[in-house]
N, C-alpha and C positions, 0 to 999 in steps of 0.2 A: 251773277250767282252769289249766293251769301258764303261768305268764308264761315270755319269754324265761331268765330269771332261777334257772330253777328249778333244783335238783341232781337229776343223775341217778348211777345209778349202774354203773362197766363194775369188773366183777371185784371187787378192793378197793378201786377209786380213785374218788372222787366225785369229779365235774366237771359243772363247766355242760353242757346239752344242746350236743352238737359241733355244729359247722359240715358241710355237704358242699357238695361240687364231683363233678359226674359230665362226664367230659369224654370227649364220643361222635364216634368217628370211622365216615367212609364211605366202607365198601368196602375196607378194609385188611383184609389178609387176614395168617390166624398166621403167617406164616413172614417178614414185614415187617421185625420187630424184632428187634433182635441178642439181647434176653432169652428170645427164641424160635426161636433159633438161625440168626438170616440170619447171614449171611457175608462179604453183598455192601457193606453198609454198616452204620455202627454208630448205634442210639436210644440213648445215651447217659442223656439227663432220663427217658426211658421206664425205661430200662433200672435207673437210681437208683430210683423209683417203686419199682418190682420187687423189690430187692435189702435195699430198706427198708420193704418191704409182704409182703404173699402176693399169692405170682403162683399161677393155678388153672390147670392143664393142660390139666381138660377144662369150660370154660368155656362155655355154651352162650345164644346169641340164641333169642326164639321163633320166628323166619321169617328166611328164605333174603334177605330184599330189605326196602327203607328205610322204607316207611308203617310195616306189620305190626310190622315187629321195637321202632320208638320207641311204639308205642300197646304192647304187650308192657309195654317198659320204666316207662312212666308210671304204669301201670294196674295191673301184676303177675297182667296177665290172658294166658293165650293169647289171640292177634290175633281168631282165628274165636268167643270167646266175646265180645269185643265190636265184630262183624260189620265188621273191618279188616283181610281178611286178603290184599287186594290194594291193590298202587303207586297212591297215587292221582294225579292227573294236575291240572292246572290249573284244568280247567273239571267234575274231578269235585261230583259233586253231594250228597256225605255226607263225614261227618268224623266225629272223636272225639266222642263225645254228651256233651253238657255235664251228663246226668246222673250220667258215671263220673264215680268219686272219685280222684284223681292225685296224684301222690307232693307234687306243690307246694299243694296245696288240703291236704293233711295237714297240711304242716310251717305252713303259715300259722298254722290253730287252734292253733296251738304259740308263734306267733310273731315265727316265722321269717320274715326278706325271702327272695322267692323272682324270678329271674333267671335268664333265657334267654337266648344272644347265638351266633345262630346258625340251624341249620337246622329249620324245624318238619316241614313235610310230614305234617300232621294233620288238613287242612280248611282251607280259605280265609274270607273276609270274615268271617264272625260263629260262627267255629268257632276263631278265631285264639288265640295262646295264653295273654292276658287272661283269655279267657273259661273258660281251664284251671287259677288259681292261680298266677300269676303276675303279679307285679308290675310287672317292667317284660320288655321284649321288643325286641330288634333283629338281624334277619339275615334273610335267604330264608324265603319261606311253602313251598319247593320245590324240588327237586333243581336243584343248577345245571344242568343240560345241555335244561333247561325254557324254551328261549329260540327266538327265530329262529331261529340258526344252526345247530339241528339240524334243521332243513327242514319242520317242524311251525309250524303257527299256533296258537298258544296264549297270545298274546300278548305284550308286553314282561315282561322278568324286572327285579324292583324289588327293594330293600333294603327293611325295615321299621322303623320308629322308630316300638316300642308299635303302635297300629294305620294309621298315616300311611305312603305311601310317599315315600321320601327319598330316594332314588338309583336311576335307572336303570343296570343292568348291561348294557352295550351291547360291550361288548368282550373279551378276554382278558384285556386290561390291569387292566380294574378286577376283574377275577377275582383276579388276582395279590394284592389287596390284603384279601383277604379272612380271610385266615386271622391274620395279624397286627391288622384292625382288629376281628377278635372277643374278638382277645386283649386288646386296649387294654381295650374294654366291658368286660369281663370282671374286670378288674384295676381297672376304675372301680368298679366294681360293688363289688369285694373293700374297696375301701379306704372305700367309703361308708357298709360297713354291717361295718365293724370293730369297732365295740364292740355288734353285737346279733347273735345267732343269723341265720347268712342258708345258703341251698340257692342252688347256682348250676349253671346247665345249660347246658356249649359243648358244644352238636352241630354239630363243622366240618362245611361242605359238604364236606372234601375229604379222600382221594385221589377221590373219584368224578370223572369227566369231565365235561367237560374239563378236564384238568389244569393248572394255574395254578402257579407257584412267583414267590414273591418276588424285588423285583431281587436283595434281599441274596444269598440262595440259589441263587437259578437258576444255571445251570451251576457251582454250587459242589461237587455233590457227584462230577462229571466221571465218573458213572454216568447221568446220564438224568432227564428231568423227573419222571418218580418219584421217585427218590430225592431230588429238590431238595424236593420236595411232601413229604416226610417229615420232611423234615429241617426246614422251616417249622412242621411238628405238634407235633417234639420241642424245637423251643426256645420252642413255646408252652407245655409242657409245664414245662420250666424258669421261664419268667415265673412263669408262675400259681404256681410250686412256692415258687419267690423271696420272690414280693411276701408266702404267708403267713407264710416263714420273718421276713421283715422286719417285718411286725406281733406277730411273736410269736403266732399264729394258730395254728400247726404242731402244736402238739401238741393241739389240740382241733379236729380238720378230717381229715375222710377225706375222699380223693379216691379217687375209680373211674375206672379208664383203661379203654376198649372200644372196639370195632366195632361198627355195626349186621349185619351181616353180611359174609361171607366178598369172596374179591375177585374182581372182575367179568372173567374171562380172558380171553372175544375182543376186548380190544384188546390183550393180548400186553405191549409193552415201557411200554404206559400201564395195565396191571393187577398186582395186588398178586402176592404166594407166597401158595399153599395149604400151604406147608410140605410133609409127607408123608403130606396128605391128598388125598380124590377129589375132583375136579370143585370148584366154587364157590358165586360168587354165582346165586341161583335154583333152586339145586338141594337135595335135602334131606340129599345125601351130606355127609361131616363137612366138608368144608372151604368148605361153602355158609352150616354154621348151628356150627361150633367158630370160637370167636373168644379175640381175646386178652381176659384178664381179669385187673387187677390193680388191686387194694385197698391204697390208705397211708394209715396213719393211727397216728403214733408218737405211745404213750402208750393209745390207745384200741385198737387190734390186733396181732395179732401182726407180728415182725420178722424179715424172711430167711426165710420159707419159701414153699417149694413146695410146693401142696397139689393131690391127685388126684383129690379127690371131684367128682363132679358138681354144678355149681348153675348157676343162670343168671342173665340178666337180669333176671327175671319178681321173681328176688329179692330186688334191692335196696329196693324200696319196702317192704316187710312188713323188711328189716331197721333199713332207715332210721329207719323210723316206730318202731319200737322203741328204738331210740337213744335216742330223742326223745322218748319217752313217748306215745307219739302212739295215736289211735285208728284201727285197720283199716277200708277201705269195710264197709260193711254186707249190697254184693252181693257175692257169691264170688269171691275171687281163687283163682290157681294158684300164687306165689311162695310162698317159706320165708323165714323168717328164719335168716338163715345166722351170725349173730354167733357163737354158739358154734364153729364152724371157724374163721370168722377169726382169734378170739383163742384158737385151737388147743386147746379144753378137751377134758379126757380124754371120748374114747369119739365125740367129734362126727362124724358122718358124715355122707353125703349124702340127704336129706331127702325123694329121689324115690325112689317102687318103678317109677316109672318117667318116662319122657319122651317127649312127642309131636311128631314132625317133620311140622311142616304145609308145605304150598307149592301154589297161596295157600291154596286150602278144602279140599285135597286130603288126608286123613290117608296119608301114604306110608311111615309107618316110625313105630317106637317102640324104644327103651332100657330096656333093666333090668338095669343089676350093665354088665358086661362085655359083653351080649348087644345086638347092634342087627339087628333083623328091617325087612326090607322087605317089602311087601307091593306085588304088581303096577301098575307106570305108567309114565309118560311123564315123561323127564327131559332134560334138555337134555345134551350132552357137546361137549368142546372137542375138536376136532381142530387137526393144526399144518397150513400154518400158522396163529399167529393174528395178529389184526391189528398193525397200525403206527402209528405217532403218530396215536395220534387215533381210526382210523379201524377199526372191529371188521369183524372175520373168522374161519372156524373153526367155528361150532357150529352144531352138528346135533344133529337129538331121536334118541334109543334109547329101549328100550323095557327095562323091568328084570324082572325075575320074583320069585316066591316064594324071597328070599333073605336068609338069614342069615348075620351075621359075626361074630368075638370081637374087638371093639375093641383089647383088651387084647394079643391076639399079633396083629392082622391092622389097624394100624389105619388103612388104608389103603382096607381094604373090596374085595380083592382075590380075597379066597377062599371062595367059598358053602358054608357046612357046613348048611348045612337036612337035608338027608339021614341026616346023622351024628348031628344031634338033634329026632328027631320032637315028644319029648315038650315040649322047651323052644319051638320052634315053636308048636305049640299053646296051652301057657299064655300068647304073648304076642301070638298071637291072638284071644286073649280079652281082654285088656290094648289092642289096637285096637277092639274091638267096644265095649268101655266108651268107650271115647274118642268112637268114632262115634256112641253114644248122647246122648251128651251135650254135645259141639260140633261137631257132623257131620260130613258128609264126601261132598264130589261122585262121586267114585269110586264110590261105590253109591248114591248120590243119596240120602243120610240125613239128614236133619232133624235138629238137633242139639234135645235137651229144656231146657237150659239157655246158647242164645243170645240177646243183648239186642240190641239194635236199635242202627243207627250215629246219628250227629248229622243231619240236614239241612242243608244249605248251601241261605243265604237268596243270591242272587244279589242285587245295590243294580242301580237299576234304569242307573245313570251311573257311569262310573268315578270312582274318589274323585281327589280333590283333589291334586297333586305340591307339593310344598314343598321349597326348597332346604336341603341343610345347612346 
């Protein structure tokens, strides 16, 4: 087995196995960032990321919403091949099964220190993310909005330190401090494990609701608790970018910038831009499951480009672990290793003949080339108005038909050509059928032949123990 120590090699350049940082945001939607073309305010540290990375245009989550899409990213599986393809909730009663293999159990055998500081939303008490390859762990077992004050009893919402709860979140106020104290951990985390190969994973709780922004920022961006709550993102983005620059770290450390999925529209002036795409979060239209996606890593990838192919979330783990020298699970994943694009080698292209839009178990659409086919369901759509500080309004279900679009002229998803192309129709209804075969699909009530079973959540028969900071 290769120690921390070991050489590996990218292109002509040997270098120790790199460092990574994946830094997952929620519920930010593409049109957020000014490298994505907002208007309304400017990501600045995002937007350097970007400019000094590959930014991907067509960047894709495996699911429309927060469980699904982070088991996707850990596992490099579609959600429905490891039985996650729905939000789970407080008192759900399965999780991530501690028999998949996860991007942090990889780099360990390699290793790697591996570190969390932030949102899991994978399973609760003995499904927690210890038990996933990770080292140490501090932030939400669960969506902020998982508290009281959304009129739900599900109990108090806690901080986590490793498997201990340490703080009761009882307010806005301590909401407000969240985003800067993941960044602190974070940057503890960076400097503790400065001289060895380390994986670090800040999945903010935020922009998801309730919206929180720092005292620094709040009314700073004199647009809106939005943009205060972005503008908290992107000077975390900056720290963390800082602190490698200051160890000299930089040039052997990619960072991944993302969304777990699209942004959540009926709260209106407390939800993200779809940019100039349909509908959002929940939905399997592109601005539910297109997200931003950029890669830095100076020295190790390329620099300054915009790239159009297709890849997703699913694939940084199979690229990762190549990096690294690493070994693949031994159960089936769906990801690629996308390094050849990254560092823009002749001929690299996108890796899938095709892609499946699930939401949650429902196979509702699939991609190939330019072509995105729908196939008959039920989808949520935003009407105006929508809601108001806080408070969601607006959406209502439609029902979609047998329809196809060209991403490429239409990408909007505006103009149904099904009729115009029978034949293409067809081949990518057989490109569902395989899908359905083999991760199924409620819509016809298909049995998937290659789905694994979820974790169990052990309930403790007492709540655990609170401890003070």
């Amino acid at each position: 087995m290769m120690t921390s120590l070991a050489l590996v090699l990218f292109g002509n350049l040997t270098k120790a196995p790199p460092n990574f940082v994946v830094i997952l945001c929620d519920d930010l939607g593409i049109g957020d960032l000014s490298c994505y073309g907002n208007k309304r305010f400017q990501t600045k540290n995002i937007d350097k990321l970007a400019s000094e990375g590959v930014r991907f245009t067509d960047f894709y989550v495996a699911s429309p919403a927060c469980t699904p899409s982070r088991a996707a990213l850990l596992t490099g599986c579609y959600p429905t091949r490891v039985s996650l393809p729905q939000v789970l909730s407080p008192d759900s009663k399965i999780g991530l099964n501690p028999n998949e293999t996860t991007l942090p159990e990889i780099l360990k055998q390699k290793g790697y220190s591996t570190g969390i500081f932030g949102k899991w939303h994978l399973g609760v008490h003995n499904l927690m993310p210890l038990v996933h390859g990770f080292d140490e762990y501090f932030g939400l077992p669960y969506s902020n909005d998982m508290w009281p004050p959304n009129g739900k009893f599900w109990g108090n919402l806690f901080l986590y330190d490793n498997n201990t709860k340490v703080k009761e979140i009882k307010t806005f106020d301590d909401q407000c401090k969240l985003t800067e104290t993941l960044t602190q951990k974070a940057v503890n985390f960076i400097e503790k494990n400065k001289k060895k190969q380390f994986f670090l994973y800040l999945p903010h709780p935020m922009p998801h609701v309730p919206l929180a922004a720092s005292d620094k920022n709040r009314g700073k961006s004199k647009l809106g608790l939005y943009a205060d709550t972005i503008k908290d993102i992107d000077d975390s983005v900056g720290t963390i970018v800082n602190k490698l620059k200051k160890l000299n770290l930089d040039k052997n450390t990619m960072v991944v910038f993302l969304s777990d999925n699209g942004p959540w529209r009926p709260y209106g002036n407390h939800a993200g831009s779809p940019g100039e795409f349909r509908e959002g979060k929940g939905t399997t239209f592109e601005a539910g499951m297109r997200v931003p996606g950029i890669f830095w890593g100076p020295g190790l990838i390329s620099s300054g480009k915009v790239n159009h192919e297709l890849v997703t979330a699913m694939d940084i783990l199979p690229t990762m672990t190549a990096m690294a020298s690493g070994t693949l699970p031994t159960n089936k994943i769906d990801g690629h290793d996308i390094l050849p694009i990254l560092q823009s080698q002749p001929g690299a292209t996108t890796p899938y003949k095709w892609f499946y839009y699930f939401w949650p178990d429902e196979l509702q659409a699939v991609r190939s080339g330019k072509w995105k086919l729908h196939v008959p369901h039920n989808h949520r759509h935003q009407i105006e108005p929508a809601g108001k500080d806080g408070e969601p309004a607006g959406e209502v279900t439609e029902k979609i038909g047998l329809s196809l679009y060209d991403l490429e002229a239409d990408p909007g998803e505006t103009k149904n050509v099904a009729e115009d192309h029978p034949d293409i129709v067809s081949r990518m209804l057989r490109m569902i059928q395989i899908g359905r075969n083999e991760l199924g699909d409620k819509i016809t009530k298909t049995k998937g032949s290659e789905v694994r079973a979820p974790g169990e959540v052990i309930f403790p028969p007492q709540p655990a123990n609170i401890k003070k900071l």
